[in-house]
N, C-alpha and C positions, 0 to 999 in steps of 0.2 A: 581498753587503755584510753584514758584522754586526753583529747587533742595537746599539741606543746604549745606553750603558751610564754608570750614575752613581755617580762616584769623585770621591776627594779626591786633588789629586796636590802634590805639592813642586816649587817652580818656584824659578829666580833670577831676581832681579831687578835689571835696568840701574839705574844713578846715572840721575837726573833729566835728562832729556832739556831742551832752548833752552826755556823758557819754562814748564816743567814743576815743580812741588812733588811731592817723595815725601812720602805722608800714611802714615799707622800706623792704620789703621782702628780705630776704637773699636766702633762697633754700626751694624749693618747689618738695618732692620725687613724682614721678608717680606711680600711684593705677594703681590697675587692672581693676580700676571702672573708673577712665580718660581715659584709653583705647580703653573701652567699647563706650562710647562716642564720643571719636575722629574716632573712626573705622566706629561705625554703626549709630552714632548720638543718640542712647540709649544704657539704662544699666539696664536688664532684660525688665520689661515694662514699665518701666519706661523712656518715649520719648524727649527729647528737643524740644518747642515748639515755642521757641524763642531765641534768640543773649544768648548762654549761653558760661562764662570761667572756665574754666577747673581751677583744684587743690583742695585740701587739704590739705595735710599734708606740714606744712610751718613754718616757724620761721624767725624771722628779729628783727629790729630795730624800737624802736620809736622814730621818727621825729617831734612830733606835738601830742598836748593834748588838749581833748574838757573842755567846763566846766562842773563840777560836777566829778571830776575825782581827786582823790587820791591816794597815793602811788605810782606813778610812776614818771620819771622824764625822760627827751629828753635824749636819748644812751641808755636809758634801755634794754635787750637782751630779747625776750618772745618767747613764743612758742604761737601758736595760735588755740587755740579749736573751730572750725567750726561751732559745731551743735549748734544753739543759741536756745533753751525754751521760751514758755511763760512766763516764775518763777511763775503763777499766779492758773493754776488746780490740781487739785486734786494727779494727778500723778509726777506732780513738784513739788509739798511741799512735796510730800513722799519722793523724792529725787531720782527718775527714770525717769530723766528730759531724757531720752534718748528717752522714748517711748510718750513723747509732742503729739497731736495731729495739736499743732499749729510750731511744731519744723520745724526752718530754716535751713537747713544743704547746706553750700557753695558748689559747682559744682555736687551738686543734681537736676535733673529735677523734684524732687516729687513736690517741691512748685513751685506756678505761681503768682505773677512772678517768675522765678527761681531766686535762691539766687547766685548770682557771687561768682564764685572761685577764688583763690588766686594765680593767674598765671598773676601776676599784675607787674608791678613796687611798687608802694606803694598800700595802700588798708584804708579804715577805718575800725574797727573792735570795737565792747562792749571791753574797758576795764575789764571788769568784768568775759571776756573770754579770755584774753590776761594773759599768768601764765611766773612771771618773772623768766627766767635764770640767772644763775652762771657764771662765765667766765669760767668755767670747763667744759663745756657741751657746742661744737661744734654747730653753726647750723645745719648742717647734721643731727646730731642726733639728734637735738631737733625736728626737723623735722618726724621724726620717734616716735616722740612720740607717733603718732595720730593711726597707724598701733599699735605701744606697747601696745597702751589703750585697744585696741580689743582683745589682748590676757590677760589682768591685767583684763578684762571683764570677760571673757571666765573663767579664773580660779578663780574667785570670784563665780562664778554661778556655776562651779564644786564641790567647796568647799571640794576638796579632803584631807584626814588625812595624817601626816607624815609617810613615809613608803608604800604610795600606790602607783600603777601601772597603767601608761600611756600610750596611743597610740595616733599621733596624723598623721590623713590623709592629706598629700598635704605638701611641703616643699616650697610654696612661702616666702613671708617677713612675711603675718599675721602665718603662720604656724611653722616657727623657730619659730618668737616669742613665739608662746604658749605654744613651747615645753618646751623652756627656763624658761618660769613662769610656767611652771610645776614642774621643775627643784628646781627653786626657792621654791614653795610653800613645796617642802618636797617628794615629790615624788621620789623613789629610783631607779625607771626605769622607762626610755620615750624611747618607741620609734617612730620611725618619719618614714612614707613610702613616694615614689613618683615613678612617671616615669621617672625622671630625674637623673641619677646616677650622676651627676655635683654638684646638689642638696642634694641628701643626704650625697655625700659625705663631704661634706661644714657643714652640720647639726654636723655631728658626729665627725668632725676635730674641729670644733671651739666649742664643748662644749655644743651647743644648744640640742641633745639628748644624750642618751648613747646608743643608738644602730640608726641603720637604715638595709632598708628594701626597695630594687628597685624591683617594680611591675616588672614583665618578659614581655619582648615585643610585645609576641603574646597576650595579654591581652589588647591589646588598640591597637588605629591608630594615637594618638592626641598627640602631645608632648607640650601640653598648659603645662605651668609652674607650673600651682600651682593643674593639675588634674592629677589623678590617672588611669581612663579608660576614654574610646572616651568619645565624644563626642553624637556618634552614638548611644551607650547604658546610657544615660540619659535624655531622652526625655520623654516623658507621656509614662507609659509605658500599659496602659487601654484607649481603646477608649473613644471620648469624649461621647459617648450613654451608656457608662458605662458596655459596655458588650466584654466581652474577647473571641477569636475565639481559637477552641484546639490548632490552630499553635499559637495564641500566649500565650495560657497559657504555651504551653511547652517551647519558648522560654523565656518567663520569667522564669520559675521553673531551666530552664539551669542557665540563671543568678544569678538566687539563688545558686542553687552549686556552679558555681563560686566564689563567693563571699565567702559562707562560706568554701571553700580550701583556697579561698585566705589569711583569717581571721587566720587559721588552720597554714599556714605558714608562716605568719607574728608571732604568737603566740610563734608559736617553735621558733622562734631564741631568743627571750629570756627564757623562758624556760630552753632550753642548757645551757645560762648562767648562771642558777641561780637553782644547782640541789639540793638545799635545801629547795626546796617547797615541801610544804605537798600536799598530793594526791587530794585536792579537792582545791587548788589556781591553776589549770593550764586551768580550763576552763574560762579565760577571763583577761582581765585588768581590774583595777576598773574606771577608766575613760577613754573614747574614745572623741575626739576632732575631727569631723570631719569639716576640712577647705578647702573643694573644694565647694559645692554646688550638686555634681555629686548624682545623685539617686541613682548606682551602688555601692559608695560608704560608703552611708547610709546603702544597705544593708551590705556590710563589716563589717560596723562598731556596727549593732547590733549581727553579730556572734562575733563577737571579744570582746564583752564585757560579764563580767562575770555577773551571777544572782545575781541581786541587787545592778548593777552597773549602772551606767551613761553614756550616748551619748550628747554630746553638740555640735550643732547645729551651727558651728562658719562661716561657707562659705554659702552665698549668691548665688545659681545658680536655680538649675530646679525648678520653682515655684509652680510646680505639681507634685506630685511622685505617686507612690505605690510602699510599704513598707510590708515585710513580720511582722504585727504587733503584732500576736503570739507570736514569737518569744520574743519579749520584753513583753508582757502581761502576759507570763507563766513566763519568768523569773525575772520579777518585775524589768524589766532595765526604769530606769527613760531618757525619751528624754525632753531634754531643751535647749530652743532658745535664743542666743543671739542678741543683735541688737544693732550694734554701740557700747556704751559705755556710764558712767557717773560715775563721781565723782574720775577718775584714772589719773588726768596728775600730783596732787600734790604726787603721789604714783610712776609713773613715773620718775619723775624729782630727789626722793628721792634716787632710783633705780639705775640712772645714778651717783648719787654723790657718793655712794658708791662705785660703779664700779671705779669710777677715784681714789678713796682714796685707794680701794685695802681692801678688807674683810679679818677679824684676822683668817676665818675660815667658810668652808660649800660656798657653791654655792655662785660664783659671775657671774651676768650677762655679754655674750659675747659682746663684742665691736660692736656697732651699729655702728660708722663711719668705721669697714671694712665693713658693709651690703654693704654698695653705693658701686659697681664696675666701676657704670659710671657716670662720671660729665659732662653737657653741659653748657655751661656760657649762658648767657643774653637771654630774650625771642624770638629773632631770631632762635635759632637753637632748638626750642621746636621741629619742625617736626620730626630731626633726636631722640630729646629724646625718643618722642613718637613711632617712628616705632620699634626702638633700644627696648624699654620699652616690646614690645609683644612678643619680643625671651628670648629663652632660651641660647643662647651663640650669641656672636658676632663675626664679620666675619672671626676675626682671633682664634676662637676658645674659648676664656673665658669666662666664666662663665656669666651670665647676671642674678643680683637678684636685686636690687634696682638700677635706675637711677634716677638720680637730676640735676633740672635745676635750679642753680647756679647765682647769678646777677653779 
């Protein structure tokens, strides 16, 4: 077999298929999950097994309408929601079309054939997953919806009360965002950590937290964007026979202290801020959002969370842990997993028009078109997007959080 190899290729495209809109892509932001892909050729175990294009998160133009198709009309402006459902089992008429069995998700390997991503010039898409924009709402940011959704997810499954206490791990794009819909949902303090002082410092200038919190450097080797320690220490951390050697039960229990001083420091700086807490609110946050994937981090984020509190499950990474699960079992910490997203871009879209009109009052969401630091035009220079896409600053120093390739 030979090696996979990454090209730009010239395709034709069919007239709009029964229920389909042909879109003209305007900008397409780079995941961390396209990265994964264009890098390794997969994204966790997820393999490419054949001609797969890259994208999600996209917004454009309709050119061209199938039949059976209403409410739209040629210049219409959409956003476009990827993961297409069955509409037809049991878990999609409940309206958790996220967790489909037979779900198509664009520049995912999981389905075979793979469903093509949206790093097209034009594409056809279900109308019925194409959600029209406003001329107020930039492609860029519509674009961003798809990353928004994930944290509009996230904080729907936390279902935190007004006046509660956030912590959220990892400051990439999905991670401001959720601090900000934390923000949003009522939450009085969020704070946001990372390895990246570029990062938090960005978090906590533009509103997305009210505090932050940079990991100290001897705690990792990885300066990945959206993790908090290596690399190194998130891998299985029990052999696969299932049996732990004393050098590694003790270097795992290290880890565990770690984590929870790390928990313990994170903690106190809010805390400091806030000396009017009662003596039994300093042991925890009430919601932890952890968005790296990191094992290390999981343990973090169940000392950092208070008795009776929550850990949600927002980053995709080690698909095998061990987890000190005492720890949440004595303290009745509920862990829950998010996946993708469903029924958030008409919540979305709402979110942004507010933000343009300007709120009489209380939390308004940060400007998603300053997210994009870096724009590439036309699908030629996708290489640069994507190399550009896996740093954390660019060569002359600035910042690097979302990049888009632009037609």
């Amino acid at each position: 077999m030979p090696p996979p190899q990454r090209a730009q290729e010239r395709r034709t495209i069919d007239e709009p298929g029964i229920g389909e809109l042909q879109v003209a892509v305007k900008t397409t932001g780079i995941c961390g999950s396209d990265v994964s892909y264009y890098k390794k050729f997969a994204n966790g175990d997820l393999c490419a097994c054949m001609p797969l294009s890259l994208g999600h998160e996209s917004s454009g133009t309709v050119v061209a309408i199938g039949s059976q198709v209403s409410g739209f009309s040629v210049g219409d402006r959409v956003a476009l929601e990827v993961g297409i459902p069955c509409g037809q089992c049991g878990i999609c008429r409940k309206g958790r079309y996220n967790l489909c069995k037979k779900m198509r998700f664009r520049s995912s390997a999981k389905s075979v054939p793979h469903f093509q991503g949206t790093l097209q010039e034009r594409i056809n898409h279900p109308a019925a997953w194409c959600h029209k924009l406003p001329d107020s709402i930039s492609f860029d940011a519509a674009a961003l919806l798809e990353p928004l959704s994930v944290a509009i997810h996230a904080v729907n499954r936390a279902s935190p009360t007004p006046g509660s206490t956030a912590l959220v791990l990892g400051a990439g794009t999905v991670g401001l965002l959720t601090a900000a819909m934390a923000r949003q949902s009522g939450c009085s303090t969020v704070t946001i950590t990372d390895v990246d002082q570029g990062r938090v410092d960005y978090a906590v200038a533009k509103g997305f937290a009210t505090h932050g919190y940079v990991v100290p450097r001897p705690l990792h080797t990885s300066s990945s964007s959206s993790s908090i320690c290596s690399d190194s220490t998130s891998g299985v951390s029990t052999p696969l026979d299932g049996m732990m050697t004393p050098a590694g039960t003790l270097a795992f229990q290290s880890q565990l202290e770690s984590a929870k001083s790390l928990a313990a420091d994170m903690l106190a700086l809010t805390n400091a801020s806030t000396p009017m807490l009662v003596e039994d609110e300093d042991d925890g946050v009430d919601v932890t959002f952890e968005c790296t994937g990191k094992e290390v981090c999981m343990h973090t984020s169940l000392y950092a969370t208070r008795p009776g509190g929550k850990v949600i499950m927002v980053g995709m990474g080690t698909p095998i842990q061990t987890l000190p699960m005492s720890v949440a079992h004595l303290r009745e910490i509920d862990i829950l997993g998010i996946f993708r997203y469903a029924n958030t871009y008409a919540t979305g879209i709402r979110l942004l028009c507010a933000q343009k009109k300007g709120a009489a009052a209380g939390f308004t969401l940060p400007s998603l078109d300053e997210m994009v630091t870096h724009r590439f035009k036309g699908l030629d220079n996708a290489k640069g997007a994507f190399e550009l896409a896996s740093r954390t600053v660019d060569d002359h120093g600035n910042l690097v959080l979302k990049v888009v390739i632009e037609a």
